[in-house]
C-alpha positions as CSV (number, residue, x, y, z in Angstrom):
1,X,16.8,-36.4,-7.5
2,X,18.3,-33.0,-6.6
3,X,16.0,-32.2,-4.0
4,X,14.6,-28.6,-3.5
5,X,15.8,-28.5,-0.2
6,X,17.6,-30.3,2.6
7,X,18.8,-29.6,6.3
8,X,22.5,-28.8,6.3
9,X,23.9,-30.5,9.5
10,X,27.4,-30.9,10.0
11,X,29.1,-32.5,13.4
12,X,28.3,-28.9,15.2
13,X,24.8,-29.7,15.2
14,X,25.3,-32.9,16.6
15,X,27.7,-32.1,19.3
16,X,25.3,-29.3,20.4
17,X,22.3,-31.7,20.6
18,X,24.4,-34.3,22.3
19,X,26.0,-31.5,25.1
20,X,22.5,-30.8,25.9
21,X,21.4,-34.1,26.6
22,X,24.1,-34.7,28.9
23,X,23.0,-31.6,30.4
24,X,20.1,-32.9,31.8
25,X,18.6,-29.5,31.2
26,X,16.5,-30.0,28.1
27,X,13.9,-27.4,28.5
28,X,14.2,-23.9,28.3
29,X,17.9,-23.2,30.2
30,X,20.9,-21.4,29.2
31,X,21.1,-22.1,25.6
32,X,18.3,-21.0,24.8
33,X,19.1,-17.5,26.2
34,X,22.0,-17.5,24.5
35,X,20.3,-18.3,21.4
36,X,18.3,-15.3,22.2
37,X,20.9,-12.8,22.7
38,X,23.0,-13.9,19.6
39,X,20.1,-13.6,17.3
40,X,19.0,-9.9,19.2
41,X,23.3,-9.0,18.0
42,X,22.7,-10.1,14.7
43,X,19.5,-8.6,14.2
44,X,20.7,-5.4,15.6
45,X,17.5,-5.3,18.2
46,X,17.4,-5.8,22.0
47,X,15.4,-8.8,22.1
48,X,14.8,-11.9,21.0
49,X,12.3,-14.2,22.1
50,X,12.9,-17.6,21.0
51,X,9.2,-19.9,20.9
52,X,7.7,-23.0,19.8
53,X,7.7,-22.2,16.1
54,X,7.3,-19.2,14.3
55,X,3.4,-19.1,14.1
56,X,2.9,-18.8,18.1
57,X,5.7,-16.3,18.1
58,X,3.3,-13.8,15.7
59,X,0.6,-14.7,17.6
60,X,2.5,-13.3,21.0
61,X,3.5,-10.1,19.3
62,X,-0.2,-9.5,18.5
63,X,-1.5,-11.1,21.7
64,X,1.4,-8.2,23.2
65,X,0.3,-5.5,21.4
66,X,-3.0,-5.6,22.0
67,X,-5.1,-6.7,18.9
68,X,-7.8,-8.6,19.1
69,X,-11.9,-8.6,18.3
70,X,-13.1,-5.9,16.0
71,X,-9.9,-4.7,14.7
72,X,-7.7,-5.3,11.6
73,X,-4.6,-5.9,10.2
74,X,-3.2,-5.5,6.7
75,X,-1.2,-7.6,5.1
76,X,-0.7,-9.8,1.7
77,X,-2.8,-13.2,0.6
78,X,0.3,-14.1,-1.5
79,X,2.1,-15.9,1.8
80,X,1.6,-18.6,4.1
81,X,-1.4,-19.4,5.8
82,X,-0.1,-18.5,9.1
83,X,0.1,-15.1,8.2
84,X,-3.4,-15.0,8.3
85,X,-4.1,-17.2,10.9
86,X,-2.3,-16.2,13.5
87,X,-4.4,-12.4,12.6
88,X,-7.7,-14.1,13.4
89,X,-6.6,-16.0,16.4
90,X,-6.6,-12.9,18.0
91,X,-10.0,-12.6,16.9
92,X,-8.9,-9.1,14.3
93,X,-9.4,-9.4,10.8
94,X,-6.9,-9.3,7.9
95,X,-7.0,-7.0,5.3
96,X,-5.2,-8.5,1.9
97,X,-3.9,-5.5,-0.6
98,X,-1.8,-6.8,-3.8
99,X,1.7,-7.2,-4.0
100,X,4.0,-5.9,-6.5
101,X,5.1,-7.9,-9.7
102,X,8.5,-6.8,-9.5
103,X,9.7,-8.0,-5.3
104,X,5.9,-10.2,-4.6
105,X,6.0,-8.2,-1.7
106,X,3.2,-5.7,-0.2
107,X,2.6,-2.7,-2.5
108,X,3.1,0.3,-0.8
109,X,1.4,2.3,-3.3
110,X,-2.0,0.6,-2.2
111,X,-1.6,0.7,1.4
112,X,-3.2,3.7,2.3
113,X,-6.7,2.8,0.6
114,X,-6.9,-0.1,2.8
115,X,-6.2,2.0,5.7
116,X,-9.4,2.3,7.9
117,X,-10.3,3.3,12.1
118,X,-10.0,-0.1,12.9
119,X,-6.8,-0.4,11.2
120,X,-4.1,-1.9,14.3
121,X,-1.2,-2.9,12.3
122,X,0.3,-3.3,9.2
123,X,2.1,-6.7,8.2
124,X,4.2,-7.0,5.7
125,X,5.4,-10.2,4.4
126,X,9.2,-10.8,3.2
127,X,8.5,-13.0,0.9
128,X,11.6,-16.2,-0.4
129,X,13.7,-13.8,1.5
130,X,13.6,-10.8,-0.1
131,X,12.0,-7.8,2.2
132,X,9.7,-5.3,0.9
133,X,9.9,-2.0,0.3
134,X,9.9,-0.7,4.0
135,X,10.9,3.1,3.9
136,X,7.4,3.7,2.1
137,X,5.4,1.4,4.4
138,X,7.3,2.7,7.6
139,X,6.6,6.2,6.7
140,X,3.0,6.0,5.8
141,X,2.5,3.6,9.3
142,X,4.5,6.2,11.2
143,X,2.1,9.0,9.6
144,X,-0.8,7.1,11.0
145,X,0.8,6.4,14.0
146,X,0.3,2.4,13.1
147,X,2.8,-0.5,14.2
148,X,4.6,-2.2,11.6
149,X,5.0,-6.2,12.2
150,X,7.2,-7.8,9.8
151,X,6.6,-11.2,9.0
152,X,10.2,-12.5,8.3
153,X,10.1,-16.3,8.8
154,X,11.3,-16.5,5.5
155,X,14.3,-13.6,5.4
156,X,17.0,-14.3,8.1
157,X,19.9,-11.8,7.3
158,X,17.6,-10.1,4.4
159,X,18.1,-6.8,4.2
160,X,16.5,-3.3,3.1
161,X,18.3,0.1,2.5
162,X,20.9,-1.0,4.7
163,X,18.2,-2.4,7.3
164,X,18.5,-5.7,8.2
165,X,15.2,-8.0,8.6
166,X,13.9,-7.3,11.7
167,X,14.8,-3.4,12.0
168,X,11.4,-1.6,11.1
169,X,9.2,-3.2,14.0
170,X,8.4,-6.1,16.1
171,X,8.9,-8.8,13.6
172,X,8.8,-12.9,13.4
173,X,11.2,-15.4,12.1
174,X,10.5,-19.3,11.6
175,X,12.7,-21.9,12.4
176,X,11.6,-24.7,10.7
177,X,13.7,-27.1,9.4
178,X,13.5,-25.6,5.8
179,X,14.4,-22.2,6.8
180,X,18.0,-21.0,6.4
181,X,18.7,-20.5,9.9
182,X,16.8,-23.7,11.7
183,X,16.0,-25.4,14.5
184,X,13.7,-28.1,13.2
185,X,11.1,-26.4,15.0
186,X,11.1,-22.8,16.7
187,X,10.9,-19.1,16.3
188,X,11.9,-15.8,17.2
189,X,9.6,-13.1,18.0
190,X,12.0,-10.0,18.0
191,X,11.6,-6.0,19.3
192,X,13.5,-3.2,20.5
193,X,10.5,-2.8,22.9
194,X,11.0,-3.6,26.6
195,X,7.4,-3.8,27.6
196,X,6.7,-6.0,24.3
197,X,9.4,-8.0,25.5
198,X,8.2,-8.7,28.7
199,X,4.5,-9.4,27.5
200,X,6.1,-12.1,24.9
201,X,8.6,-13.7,27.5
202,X,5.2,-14.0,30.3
203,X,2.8,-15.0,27.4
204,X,5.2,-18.3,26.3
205,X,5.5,-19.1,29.6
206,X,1.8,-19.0,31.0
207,X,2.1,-15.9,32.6
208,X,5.5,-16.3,34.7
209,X,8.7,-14.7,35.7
210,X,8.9,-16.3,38.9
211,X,7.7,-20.1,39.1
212,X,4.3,-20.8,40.1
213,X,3.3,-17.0,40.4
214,X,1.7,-16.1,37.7
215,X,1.3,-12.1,36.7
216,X,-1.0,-12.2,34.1
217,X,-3.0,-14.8,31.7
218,X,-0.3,-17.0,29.2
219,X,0.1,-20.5,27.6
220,X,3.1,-22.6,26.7
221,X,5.1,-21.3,24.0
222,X,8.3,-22.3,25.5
223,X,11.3,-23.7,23.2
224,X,13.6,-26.4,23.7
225,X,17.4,-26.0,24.7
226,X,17.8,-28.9,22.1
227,X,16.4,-26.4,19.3
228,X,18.2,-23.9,21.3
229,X,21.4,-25.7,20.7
230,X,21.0,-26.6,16.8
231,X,20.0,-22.7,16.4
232,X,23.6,-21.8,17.7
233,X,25.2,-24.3,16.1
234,X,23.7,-23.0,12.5
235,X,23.8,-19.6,13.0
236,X,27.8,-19.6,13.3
237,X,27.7,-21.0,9.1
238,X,24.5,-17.9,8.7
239,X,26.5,-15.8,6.4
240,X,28.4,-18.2,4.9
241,X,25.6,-20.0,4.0
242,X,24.1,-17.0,2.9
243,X,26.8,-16.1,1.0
244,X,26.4,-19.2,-0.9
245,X,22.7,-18.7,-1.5
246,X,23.7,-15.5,-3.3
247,X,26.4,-17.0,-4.9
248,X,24.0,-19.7,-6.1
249,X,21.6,-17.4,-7.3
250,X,23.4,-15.1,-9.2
251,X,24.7,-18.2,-11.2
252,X,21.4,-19.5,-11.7
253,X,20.5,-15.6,-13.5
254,X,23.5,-15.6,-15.7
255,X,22.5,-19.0,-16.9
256,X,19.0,-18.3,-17.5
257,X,19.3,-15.1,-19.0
258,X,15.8,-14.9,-21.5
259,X,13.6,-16.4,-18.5
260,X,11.3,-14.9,-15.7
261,X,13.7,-15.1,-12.9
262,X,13.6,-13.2,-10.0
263,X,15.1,-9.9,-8.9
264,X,16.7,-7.8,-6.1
265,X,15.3,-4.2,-6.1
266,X,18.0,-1.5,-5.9
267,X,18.9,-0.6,-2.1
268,X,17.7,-4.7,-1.2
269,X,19.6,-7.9,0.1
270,X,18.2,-10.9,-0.8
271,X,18.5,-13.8,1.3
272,X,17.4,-16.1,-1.3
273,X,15.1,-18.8,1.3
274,X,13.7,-19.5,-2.3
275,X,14.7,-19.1,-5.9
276,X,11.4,-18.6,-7.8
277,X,10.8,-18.0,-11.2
278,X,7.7,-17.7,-13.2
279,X,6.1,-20.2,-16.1
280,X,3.0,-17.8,-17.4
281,X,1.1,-20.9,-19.4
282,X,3.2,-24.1,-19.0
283,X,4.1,-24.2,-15.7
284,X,2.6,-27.9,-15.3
285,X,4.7,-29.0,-18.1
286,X,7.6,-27.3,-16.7
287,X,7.1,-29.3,-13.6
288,X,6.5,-33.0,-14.9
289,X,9.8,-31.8,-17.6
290,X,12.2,-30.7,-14.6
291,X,11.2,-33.9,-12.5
292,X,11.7,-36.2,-15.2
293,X,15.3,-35.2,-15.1
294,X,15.4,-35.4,-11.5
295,X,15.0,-31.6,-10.6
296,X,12.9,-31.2,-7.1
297,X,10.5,-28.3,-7.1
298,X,7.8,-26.5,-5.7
299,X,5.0,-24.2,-5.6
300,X,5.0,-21.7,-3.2
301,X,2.2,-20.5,-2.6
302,X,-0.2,-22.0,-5.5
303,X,-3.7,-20.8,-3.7
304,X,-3.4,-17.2,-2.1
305,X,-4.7,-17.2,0.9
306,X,-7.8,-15.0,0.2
307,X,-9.0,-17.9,-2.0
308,X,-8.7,-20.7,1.0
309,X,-12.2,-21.8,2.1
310,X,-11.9,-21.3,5.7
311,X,-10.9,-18.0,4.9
312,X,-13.5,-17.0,2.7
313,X,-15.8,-18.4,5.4
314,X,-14.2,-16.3,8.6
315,X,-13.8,-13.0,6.3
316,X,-16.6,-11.6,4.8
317,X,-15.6,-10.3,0.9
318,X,-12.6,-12.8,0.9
319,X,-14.1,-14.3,-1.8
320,X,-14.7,-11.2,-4.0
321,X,-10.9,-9.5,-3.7
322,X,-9.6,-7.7,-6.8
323,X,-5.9,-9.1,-6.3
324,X,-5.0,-9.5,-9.9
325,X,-1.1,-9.5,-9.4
326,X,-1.7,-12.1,-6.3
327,X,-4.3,-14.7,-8.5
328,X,-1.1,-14.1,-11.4
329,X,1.6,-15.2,-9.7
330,X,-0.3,-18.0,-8.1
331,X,-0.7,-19.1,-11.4
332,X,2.7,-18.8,-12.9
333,X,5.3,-19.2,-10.0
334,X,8.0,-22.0,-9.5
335,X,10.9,-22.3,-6.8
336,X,13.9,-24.5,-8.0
337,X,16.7,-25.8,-5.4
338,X,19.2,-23.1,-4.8
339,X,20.4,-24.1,-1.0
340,X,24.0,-24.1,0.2
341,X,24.5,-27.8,-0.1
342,X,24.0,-28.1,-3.8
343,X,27.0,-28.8,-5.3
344,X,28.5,-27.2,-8.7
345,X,27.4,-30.3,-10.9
346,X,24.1,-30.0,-9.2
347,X,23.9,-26.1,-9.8
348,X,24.5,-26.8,-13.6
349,X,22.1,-29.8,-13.6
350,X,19.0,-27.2,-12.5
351,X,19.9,-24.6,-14.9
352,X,20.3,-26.9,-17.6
353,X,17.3,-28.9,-17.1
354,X,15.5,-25.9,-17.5
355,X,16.4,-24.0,-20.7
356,X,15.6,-27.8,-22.2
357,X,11.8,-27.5,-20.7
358,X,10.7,-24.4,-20.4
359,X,10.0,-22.0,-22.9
360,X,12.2,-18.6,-23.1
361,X,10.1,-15.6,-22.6
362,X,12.3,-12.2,-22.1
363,X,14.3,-11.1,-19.4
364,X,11.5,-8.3,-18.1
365,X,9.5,-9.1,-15.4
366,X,7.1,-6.0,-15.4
367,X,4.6,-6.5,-17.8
């Protein structure tokens, strides 16, 4: 089985992990400020704040900017659940609007109808590591005078007009052991705000700068110096790793020339977290055909998050949401391995396996 993904740890990792325990200063210590201020550089921001995992560290840019009951946030039900649940941990309300056919990402042509009073942020989702198309979101948030928070778990060293991930307002990343930068568990919470920064740093660390006196109320977001380490460690091979991913990719499109795979917008950098095509009709057969050669894959995200029950319980409307690109792709998307680690024969293997399963449909994606 080529497997859709798997952790890329090399003797780096190891000797990291193993440096820390000897330590004896597991928690968070020096690496993970190190950690912090080498992801800040190669974000191009002043701070990084590394956390449990990437869903606390949205929830502590929210929590820091000061949304909570009664207000709302918009953002995309083609994502993660976290997206949205981090949004109504703070008590506010999310606000889905459709995503464009040709990135998946937020469209920025139907931003501004969902723009209400109570609108507090706007949250748009970088979605398999490609961002979205930020200058027009920026400009209509500035126009309001209405944060942007990226949610960019998914789009390490992404890029936009230039831009790198990150760059347009206080943003997330995840860590998770999927991720192409990792930790096994963790995440950044990023901003070129000093005052944000503060709030994040007292909020992970129930309300302290100094021990025992606490400034304001917090919990326990804190990170490891063990993650800490493996993050350093990984984020030396970053662009070489990302490299690959492109280099991968751009195989992958040559070979599949005919099908629905996906594209990089003109001005964008694609970090390629995910390579995901699209199966309108025969996407189940698809699957049982590429596992029956030993092809992993998976379905991200196959029930948009407007269409979870707990959501259409918490959100009133949820239920009734005119997303018809959102409920397509759901429908008709497919990731299919593309990580670093795969090997030529592998590469071949993927692209191979599907021109014998799938059905060829025109190399458009726009219908």
């Amino acid at each position: 089985m080529i497997p859709i993904s798997r952790p890329d740890i090399g003797p780096a990792e190891e000797q990291a992990v193993l440096d820390v325990l000897r330590s004896g200063m597991l928690a968070m210590g020096a690496r993970t400020a190190a950690f912090e201020e080498a992801w800040a550089a190669y974000c191009g921001v002043k701070h990084a704040v590394l956390m449990a995992n990437g869903t606390v560290a949205m929830e502590a840019i929210l929590h820091g900017l000061g949304i909570g009951p009664g207000d709302e946030v918009i953002t995309v039900s083609f994502s993660f659940n976290a997206t949205a649940s981090a949004i109504l941990r703070t008590g506010a309300r999310p606000v889905f609007v459709d995503v464009r056919e040709d990135d998946f990402c937020l469209d920025p042509d139907r931003l501004e109808a969902a723009l209400t009073p109570r609108t507090k942020a706007i949250m748009p989702v970088h979605l398999y590591g490609l961002m979205a198309d930020m200058e027009p979101i920026a400009e209509i948030a500035a126009r309001r005078g209405i944060p942007v928070i990226e949610d960019a778990a998914q789009a390490h060293g992404a890029a936009c007009r230039g831009r790198r991930a990150g760059r347009f307002g206080p943003s997330m990343f995840s860590l998770y052991a999927t991720k192409n930068l990792m930790t096994g568990e963790g995440g950044f919470a990023t901003t070129d705000d000093d005052e944000l920064a503060r709030s994040l740093r007292l909020f992970r660390n129930h309300g302290m700068e100094r021990r025992y006196y606490h400034d304001r109320l917090g919990t326990n977001y804190k990170p490891t110096d063990l993650a800490a380490a493996i993050g350093l460690a990984q984020l030396a091979r970053l662009d070489e790793r990302t490299a690959r991913r492109r280099r991968n990719a751009a195989w992958l499109s040559t070979q599949l020339d005919g099908y629905l795979v996906p594209r990089v917008p003109e001005g964008r950098e694609h970090a390629w977290h995910q390579y995901t095509m699209r199966f309108p009709g025969e996407r189940q057969r698809v699957i049982d055909g590429l596992t029956e050669r030993g092809i992993g894959t998976l379905i991200y995200y196959p029930v948009p998050i407007h269409r979870q029950a707990y959501i259409q319980a918490l959100v009133p409307g949820a239920a009734d949401l005119d997303l018809p690109v959102t409920n397509r792709l759901a429908d008709e998307v497919l990731s299919v391995p593309v990580r670093p680690n795969l090997t030529d024969d592998e590469l071949a293997a993927v692209a191979a396996a599907i021109r014998e399963v799938a059905t060829p449909v025109g190399a458009a994606v726009a219908r």
